[in-house]
PDB file as gemmi writes it, atoms N, CA and C in Angstrom:
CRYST1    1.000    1.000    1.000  90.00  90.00  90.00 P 1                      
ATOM      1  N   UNK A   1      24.687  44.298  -0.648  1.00  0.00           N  
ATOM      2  CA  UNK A   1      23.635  43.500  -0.086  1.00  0.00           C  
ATOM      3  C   UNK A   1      23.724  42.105  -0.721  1.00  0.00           C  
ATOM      4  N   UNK A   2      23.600  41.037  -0.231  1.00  0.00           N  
ATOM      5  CA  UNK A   2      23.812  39.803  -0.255  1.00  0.00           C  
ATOM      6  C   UNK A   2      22.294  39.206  -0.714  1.00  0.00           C  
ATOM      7  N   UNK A   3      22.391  38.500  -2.020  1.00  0.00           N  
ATOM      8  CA  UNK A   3      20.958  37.711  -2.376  1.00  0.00           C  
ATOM      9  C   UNK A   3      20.635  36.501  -1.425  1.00  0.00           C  
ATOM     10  N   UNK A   4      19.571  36.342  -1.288  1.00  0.00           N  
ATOM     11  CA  UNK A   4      18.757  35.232  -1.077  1.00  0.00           C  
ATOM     12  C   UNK A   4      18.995  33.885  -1.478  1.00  0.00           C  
ATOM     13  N   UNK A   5      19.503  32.724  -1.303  1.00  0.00           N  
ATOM     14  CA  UNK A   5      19.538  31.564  -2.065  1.00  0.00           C  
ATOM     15  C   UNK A   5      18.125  31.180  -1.505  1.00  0.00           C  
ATOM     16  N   UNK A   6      17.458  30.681  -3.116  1.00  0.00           N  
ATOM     17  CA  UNK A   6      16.024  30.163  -3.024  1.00  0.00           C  
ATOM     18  C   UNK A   6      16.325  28.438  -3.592  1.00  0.00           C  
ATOM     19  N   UNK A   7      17.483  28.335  -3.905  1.00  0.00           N  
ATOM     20  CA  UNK A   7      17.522  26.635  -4.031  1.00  0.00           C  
ATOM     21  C   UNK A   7      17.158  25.736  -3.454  1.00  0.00           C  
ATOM     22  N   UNK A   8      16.286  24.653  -3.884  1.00  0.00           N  
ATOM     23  CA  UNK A   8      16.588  23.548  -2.938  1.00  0.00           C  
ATOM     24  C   UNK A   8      16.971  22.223  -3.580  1.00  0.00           C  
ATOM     25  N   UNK A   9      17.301  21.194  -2.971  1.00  0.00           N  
ATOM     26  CA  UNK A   9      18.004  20.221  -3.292  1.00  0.00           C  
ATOM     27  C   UNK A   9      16.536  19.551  -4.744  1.00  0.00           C  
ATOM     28  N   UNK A  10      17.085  18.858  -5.820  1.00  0.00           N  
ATOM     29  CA  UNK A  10      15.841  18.363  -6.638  1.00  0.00           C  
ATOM     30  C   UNK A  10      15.726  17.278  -5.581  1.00  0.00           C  
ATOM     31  N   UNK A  11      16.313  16.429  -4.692  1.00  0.00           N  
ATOM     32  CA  UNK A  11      15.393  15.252  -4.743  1.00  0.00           C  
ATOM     33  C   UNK A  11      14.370  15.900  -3.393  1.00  0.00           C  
ATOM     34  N   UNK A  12      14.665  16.723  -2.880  1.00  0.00           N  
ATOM     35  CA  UNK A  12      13.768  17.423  -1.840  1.00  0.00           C  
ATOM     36  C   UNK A  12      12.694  18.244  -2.869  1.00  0.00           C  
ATOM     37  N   UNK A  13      12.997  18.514  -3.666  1.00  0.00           N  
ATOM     38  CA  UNK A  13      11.803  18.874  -4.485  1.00  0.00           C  
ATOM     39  C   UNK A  13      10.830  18.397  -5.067  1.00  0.00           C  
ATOM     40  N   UNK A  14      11.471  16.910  -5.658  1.00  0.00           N  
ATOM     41  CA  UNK A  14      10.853  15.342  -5.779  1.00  0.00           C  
ATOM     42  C   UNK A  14       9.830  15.415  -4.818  1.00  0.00           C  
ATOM     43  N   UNK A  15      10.565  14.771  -3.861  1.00  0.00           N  
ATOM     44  CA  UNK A  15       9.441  14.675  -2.190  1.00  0.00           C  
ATOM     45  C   UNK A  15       8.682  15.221  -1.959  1.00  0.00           C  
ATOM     46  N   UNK A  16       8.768  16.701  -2.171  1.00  0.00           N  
ATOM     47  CA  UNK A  16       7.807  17.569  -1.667  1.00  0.00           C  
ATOM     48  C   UNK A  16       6.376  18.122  -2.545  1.00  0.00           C  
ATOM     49  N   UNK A  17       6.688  17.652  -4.185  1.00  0.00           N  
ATOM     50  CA  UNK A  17       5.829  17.204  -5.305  1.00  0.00           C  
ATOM     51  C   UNK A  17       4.803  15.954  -4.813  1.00  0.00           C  
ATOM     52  N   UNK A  18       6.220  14.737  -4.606  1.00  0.00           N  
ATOM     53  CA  UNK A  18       5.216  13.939  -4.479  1.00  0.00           C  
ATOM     54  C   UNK A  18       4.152  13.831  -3.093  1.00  0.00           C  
ATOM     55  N   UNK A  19       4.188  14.219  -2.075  1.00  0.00           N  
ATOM     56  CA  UNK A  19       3.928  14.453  -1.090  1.00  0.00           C  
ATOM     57  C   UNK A  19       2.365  15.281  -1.323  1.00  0.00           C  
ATOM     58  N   UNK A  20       2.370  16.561  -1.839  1.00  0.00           N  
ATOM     59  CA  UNK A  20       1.516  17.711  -2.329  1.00  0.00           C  
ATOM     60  C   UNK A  20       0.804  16.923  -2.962  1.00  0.00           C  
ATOM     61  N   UNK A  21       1.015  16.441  -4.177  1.00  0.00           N  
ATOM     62  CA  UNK A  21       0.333  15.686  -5.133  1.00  0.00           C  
ATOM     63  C   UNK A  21      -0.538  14.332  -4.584  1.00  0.00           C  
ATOM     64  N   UNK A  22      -0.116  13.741  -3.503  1.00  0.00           N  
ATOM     65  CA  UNK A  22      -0.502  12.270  -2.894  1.00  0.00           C  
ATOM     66  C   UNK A  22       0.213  11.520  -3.969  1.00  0.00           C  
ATOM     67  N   UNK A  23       0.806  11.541  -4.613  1.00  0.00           N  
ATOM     68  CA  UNK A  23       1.748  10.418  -5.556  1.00  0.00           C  
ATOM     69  C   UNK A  23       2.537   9.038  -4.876  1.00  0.00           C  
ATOM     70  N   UNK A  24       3.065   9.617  -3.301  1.00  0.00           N  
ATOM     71  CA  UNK A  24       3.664   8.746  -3.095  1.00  0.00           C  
ATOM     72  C   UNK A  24       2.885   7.917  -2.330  1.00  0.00           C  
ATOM     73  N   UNK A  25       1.596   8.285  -2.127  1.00  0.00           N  
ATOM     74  CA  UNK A  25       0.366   6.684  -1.558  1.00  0.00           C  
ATOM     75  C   UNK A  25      -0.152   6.078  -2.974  1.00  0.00           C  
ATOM     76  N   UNK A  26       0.071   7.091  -4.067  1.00  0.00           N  
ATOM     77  CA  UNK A  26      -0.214   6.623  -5.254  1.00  0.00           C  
ATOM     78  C   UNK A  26       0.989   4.931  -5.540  1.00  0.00           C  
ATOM     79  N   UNK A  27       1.745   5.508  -5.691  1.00  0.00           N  
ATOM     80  CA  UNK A  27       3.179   4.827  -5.858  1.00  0.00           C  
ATOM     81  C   UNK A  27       3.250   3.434  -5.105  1.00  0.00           C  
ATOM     82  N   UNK A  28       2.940   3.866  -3.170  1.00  0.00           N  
ATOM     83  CA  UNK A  28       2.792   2.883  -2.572  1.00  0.00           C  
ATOM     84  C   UNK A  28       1.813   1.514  -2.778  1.00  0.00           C  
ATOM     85  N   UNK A  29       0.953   2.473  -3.179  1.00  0.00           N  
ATOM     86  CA  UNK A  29      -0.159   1.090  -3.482  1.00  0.00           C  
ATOM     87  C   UNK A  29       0.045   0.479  -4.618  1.00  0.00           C  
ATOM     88  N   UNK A  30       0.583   0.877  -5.735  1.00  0.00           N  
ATOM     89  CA  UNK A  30       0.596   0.365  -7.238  1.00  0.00           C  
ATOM     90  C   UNK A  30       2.181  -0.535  -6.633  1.00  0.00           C  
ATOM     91  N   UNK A  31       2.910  -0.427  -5.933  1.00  0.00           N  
ATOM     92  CA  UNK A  31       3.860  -1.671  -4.850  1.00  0.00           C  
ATOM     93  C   UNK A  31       3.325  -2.771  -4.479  1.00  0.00           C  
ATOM     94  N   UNK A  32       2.193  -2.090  -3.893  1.00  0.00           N  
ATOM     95  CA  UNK A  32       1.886  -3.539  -2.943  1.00  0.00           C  
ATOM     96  C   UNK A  32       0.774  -4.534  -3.815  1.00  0.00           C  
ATOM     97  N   UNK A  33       0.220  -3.904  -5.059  1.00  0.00           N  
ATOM     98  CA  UNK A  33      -0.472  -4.832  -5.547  1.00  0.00           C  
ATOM     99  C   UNK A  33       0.901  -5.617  -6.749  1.00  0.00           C  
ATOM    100  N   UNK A  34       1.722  -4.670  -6.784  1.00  0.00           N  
ATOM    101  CA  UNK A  34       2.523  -5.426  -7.851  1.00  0.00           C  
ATOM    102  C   UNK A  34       3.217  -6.407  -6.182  1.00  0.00           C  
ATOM    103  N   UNK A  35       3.496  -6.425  -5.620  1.00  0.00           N  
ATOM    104  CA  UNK A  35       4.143  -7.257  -4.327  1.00  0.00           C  
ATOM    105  C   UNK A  35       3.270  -8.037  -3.736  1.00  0.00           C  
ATOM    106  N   UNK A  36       1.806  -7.967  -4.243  1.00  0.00           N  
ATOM    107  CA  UNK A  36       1.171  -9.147  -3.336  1.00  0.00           C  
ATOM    108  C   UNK A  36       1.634 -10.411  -3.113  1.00  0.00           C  
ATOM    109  N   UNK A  37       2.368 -10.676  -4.227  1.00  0.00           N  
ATOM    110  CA  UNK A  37       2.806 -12.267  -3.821  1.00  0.00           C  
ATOM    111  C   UNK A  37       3.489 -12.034  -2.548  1.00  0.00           C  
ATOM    112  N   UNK A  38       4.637 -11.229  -2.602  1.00  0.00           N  
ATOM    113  CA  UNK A  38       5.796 -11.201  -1.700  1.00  0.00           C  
ATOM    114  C   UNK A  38       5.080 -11.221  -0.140  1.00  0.00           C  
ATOM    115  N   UNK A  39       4.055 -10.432  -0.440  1.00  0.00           N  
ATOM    116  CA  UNK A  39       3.694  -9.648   1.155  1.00  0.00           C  
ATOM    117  C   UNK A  39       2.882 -11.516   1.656  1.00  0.00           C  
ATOM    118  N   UNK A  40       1.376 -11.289   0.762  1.00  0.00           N  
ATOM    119  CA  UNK A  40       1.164 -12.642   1.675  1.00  0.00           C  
ATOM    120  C   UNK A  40       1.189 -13.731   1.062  1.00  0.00           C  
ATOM    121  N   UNK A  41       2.269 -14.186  -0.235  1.00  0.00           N  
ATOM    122  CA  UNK A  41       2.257 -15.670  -0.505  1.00  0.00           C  
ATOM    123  C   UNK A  41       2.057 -15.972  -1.674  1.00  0.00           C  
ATOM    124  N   UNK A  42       2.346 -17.097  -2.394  1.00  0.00           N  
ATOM    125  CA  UNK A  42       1.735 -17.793  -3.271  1.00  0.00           C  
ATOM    126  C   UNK A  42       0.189 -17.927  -3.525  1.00  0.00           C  
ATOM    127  N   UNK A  43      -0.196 -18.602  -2.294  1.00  0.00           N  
ATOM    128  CA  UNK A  43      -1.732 -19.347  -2.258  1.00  0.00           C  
ATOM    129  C   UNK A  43      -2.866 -18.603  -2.193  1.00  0.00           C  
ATOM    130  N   UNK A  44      -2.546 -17.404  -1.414  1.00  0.00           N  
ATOM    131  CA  UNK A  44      -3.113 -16.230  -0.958  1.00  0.00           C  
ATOM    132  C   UNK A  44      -3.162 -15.792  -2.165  1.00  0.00           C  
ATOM    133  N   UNK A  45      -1.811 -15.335  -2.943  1.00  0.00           N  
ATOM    134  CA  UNK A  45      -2.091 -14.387  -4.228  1.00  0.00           C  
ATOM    135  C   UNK A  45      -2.685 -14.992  -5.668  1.00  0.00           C  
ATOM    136  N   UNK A  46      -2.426 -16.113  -5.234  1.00  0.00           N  
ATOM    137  CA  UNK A  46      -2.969 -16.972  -6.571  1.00  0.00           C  
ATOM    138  C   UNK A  46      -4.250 -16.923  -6.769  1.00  0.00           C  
ATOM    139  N   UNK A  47      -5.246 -17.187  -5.358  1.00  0.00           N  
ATOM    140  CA  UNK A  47      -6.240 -16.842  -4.974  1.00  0.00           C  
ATOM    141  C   UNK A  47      -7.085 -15.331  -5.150  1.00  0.00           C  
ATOM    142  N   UNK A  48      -6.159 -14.515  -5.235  1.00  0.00           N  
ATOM    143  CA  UNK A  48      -6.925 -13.287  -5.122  1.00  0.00           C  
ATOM    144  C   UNK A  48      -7.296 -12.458  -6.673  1.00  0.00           C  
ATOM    145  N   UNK A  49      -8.009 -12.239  -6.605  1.00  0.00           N  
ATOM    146  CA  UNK A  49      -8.444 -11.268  -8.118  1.00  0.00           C  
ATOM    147  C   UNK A  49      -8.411 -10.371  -7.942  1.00  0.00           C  
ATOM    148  N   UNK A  50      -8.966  -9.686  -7.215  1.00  0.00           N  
ATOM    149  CA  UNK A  50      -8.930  -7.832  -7.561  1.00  0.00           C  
ATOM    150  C   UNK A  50      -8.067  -7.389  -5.682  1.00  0.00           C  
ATOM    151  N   UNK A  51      -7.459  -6.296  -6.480  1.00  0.00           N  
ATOM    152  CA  UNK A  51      -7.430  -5.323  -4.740  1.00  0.00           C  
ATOM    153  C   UNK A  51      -7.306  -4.004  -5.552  1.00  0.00           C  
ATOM    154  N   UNK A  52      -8.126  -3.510  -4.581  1.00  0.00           N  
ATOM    155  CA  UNK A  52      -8.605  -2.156  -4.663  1.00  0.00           C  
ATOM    156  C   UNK A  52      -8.294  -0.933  -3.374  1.00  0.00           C  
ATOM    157  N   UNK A  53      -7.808   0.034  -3.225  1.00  0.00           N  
ATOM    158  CA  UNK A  53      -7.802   0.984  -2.247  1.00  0.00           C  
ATOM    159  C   UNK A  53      -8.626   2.188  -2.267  1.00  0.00           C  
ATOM    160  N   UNK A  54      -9.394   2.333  -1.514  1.00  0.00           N  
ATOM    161  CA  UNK A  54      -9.773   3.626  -0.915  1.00  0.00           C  
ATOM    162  C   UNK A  54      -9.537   4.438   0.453  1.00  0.00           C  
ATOM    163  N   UNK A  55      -9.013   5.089  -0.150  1.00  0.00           N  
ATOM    164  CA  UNK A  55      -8.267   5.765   1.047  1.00  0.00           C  
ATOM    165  C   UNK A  55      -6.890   4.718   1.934  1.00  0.00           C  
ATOM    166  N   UNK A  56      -7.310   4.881   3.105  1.00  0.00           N  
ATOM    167  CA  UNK A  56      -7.048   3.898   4.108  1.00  0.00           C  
ATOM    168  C   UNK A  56      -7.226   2.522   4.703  1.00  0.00           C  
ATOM    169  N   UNK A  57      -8.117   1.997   3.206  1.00  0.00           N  
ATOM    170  CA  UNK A  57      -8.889   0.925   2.981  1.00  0.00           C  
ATOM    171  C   UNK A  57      -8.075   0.186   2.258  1.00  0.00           C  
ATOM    172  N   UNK A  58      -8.538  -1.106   2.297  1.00  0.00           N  
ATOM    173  CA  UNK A  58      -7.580  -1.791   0.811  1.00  0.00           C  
ATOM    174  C   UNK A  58      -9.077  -3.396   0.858  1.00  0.00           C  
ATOM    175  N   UNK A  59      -9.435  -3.425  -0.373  1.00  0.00           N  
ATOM    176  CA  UNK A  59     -10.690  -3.914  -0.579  1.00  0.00           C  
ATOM    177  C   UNK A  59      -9.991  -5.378  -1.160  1.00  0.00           C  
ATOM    178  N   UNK A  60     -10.022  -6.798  -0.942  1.00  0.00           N  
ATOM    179  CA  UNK A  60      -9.437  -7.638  -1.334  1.00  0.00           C  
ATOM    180  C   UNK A  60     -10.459  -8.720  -2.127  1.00  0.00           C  
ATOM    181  N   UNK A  61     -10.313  -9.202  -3.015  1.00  0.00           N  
ATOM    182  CA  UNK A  61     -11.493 -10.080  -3.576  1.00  0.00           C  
ATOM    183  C   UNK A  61     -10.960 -11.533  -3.589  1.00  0.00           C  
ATOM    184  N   UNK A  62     -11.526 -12.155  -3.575  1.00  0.00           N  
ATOM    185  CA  UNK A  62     -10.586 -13.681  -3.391  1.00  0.00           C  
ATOM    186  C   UNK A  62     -11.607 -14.926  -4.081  1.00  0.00           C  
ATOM    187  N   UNK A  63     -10.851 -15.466  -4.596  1.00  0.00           N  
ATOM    188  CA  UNK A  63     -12.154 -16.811  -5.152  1.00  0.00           C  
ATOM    189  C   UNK A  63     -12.170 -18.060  -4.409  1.00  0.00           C  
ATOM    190  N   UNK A  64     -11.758 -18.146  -3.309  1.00  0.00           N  
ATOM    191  CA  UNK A  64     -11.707 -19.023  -2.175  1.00  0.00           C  
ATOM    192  C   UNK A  64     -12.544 -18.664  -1.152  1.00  0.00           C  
ATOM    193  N   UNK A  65     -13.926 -19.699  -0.865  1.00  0.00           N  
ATOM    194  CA  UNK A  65     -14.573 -19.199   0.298  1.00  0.00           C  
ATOM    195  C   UNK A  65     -13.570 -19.583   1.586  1.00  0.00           C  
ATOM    196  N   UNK A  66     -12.773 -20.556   1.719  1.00  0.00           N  
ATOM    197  CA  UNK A  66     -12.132 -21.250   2.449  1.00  0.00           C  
ATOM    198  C   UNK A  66     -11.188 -19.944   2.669  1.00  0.00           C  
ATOM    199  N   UNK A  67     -10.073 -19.747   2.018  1.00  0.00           N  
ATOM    200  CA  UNK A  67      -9.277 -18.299   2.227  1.00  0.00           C  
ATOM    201  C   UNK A  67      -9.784 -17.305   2.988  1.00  0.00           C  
ATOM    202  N   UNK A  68     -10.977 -16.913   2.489  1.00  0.00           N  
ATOM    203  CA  UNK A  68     -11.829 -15.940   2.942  1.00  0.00           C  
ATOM    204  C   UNK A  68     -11.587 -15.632   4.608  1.00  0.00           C  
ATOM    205  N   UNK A  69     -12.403 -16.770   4.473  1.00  0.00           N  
ATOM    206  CA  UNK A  69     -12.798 -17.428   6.538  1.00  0.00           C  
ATOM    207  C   UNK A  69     -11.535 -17.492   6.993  1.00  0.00           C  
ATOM    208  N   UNK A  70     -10.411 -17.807   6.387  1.00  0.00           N  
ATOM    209  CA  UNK A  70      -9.113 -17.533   7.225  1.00  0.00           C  
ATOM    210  C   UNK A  70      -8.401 -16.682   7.292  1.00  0.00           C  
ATOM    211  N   UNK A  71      -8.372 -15.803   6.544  1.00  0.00           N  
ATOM    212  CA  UNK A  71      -8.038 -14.133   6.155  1.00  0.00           C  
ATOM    213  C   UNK A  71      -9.097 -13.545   7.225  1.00  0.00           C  
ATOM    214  N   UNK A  72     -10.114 -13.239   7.237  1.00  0.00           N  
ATOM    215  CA  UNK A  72     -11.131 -12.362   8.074  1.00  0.00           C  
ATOM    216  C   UNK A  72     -10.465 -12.913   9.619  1.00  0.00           C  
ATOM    217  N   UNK A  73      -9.592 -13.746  10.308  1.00  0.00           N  
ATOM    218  CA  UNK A  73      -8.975 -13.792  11.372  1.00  0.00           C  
ATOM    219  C   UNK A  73      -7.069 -13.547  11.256  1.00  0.00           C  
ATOM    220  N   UNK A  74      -6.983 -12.900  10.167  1.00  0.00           N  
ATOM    221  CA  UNK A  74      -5.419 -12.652   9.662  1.00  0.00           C  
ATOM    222  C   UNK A  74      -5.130 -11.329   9.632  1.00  0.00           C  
ATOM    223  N   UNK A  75      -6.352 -10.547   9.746  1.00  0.00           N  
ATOM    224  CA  UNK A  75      -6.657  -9.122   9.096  1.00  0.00           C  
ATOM    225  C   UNK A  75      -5.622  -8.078   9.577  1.00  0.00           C  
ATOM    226  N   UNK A  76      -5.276  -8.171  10.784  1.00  0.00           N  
ATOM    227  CA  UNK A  76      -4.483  -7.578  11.728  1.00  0.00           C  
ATOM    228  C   UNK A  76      -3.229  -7.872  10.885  1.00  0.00           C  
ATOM    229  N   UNK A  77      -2.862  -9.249  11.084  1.00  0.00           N  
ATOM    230  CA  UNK A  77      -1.342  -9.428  10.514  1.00  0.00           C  
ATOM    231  C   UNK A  77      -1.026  -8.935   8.705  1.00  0.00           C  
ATOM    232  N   UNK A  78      -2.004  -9.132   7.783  1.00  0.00           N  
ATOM    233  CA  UNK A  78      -2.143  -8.645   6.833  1.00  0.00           C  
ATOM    234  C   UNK A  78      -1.982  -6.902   6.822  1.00  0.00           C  
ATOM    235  N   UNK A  79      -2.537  -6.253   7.193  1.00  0.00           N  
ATOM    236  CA  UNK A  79      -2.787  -4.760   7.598  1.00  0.00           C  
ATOM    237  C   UNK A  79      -1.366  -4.671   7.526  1.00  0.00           C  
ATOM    238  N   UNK A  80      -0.537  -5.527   9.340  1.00  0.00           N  
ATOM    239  CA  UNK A  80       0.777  -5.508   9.645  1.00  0.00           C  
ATOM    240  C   UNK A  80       1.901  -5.495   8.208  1.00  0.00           C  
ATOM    241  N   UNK A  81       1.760  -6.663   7.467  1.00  0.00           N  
ATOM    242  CA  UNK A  81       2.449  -6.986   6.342  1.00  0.00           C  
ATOM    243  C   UNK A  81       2.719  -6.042   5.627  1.00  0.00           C  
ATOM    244  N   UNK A  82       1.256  -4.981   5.272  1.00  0.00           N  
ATOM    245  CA  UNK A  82       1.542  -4.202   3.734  1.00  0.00           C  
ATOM    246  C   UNK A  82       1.787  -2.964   4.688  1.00  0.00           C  
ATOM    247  N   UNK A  83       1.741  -2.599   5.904  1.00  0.00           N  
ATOM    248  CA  UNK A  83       2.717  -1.064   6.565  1.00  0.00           C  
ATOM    249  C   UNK A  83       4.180  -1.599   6.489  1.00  0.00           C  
ATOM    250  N   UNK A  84       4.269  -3.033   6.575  1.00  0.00           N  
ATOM    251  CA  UNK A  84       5.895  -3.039   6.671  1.00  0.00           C  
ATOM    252  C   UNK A  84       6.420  -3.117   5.317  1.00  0.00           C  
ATOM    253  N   UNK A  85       5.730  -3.745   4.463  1.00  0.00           N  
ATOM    254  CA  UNK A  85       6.446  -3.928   3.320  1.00  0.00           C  
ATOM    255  C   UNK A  85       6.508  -2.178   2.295  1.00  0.00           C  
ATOM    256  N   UNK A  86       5.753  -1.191   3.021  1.00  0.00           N  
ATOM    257  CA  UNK A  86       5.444  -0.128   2.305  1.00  0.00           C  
ATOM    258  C   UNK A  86       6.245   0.630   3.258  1.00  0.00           C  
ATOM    259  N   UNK A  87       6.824   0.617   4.347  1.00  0.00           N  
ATOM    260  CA  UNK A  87       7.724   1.135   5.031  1.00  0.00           C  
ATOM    261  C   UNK A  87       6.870   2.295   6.036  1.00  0.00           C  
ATOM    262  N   UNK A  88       5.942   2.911   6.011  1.00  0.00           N  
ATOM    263  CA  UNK A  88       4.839   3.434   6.567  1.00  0.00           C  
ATOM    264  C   UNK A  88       3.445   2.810   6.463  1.00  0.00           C  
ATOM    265  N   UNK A  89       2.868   4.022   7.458  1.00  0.00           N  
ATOM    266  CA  UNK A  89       1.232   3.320   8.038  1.00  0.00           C  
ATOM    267  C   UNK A  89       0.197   3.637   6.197  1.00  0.00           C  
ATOM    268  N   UNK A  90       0.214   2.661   5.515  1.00  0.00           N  
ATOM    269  CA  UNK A  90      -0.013   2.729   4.367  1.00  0.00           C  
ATOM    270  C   UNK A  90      -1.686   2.431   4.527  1.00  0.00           C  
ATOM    271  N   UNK A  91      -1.869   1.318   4.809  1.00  0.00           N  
ATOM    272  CA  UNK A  91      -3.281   0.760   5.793  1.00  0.00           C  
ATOM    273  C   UNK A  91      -3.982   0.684   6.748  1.00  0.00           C  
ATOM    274  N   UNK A  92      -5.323   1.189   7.016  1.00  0.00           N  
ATOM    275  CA  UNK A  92      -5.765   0.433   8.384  1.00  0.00           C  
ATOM    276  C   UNK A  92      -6.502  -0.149   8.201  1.00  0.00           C  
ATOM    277  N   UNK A  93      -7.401  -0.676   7.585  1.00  0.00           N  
ATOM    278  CA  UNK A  93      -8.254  -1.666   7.388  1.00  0.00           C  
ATOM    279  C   UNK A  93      -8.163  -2.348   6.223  1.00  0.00           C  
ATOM    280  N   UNK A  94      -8.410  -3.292   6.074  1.00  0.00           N  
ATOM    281  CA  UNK A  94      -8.548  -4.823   4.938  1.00  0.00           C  
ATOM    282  C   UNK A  94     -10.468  -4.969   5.079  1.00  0.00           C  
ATOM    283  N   UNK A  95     -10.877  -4.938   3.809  1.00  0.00           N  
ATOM    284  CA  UNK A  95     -11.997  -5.914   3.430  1.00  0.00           C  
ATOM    285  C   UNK A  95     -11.823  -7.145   2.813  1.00  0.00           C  
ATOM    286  N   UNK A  96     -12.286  -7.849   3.237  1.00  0.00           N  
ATOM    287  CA  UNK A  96     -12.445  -8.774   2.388  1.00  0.00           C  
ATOM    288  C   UNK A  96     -14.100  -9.332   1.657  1.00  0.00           C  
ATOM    289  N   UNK A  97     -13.635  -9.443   0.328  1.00  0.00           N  
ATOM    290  CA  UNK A  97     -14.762  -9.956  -0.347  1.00  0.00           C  
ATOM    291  C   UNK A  97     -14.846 -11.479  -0.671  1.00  0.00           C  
TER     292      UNK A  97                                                      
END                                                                             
């Protein structure tokens, strides 16, 4: 009688840890705040103080009222930015503070 192979590949085991665990939205987001510059800019990031995620949320704080008012009509393309730069639907909504 012939055994069972119960192996599986480690980096499929990786994946499937991080996956179970939520690690890899963990991972993703601790990206995109270390990548804020990249995603929307200098002026934008220079500007911003805190970002925060909950859930499907991503909470943005900014010390520019001026930014603000032009971000709250960017929201869409921003959203757009951090699914592409995270390679999946990482976001659906942006606050801004």
């Amino acid at each position: 009688m012939a055994k069972k192979n119960n192996l599986i590949k480690l980096g499929d085991a990786i994946n499937q840890l991080f996956k179970q665990e939520k690690l890899d939205v963990k991972i993703s987001q601790f990206s995109v705040k270390n990548g804020w510059k990249d995603i929307v800019g200098d002026m934008i990031a220079n500007s911003t103080t805190e970002i925060f995620f909950n859930e499907k949320i991503v909470f943005i704080t900014l010390n520019s009222a001026a930014l603000k008012h032009e971000l709250t009509f960017r929201r869409e393309e921003l959203v757009n930015n951090i699914n592409k730069f995270c390679g999946y639907k990482l976001v659906d909504q942006i606050v801004i503070r």
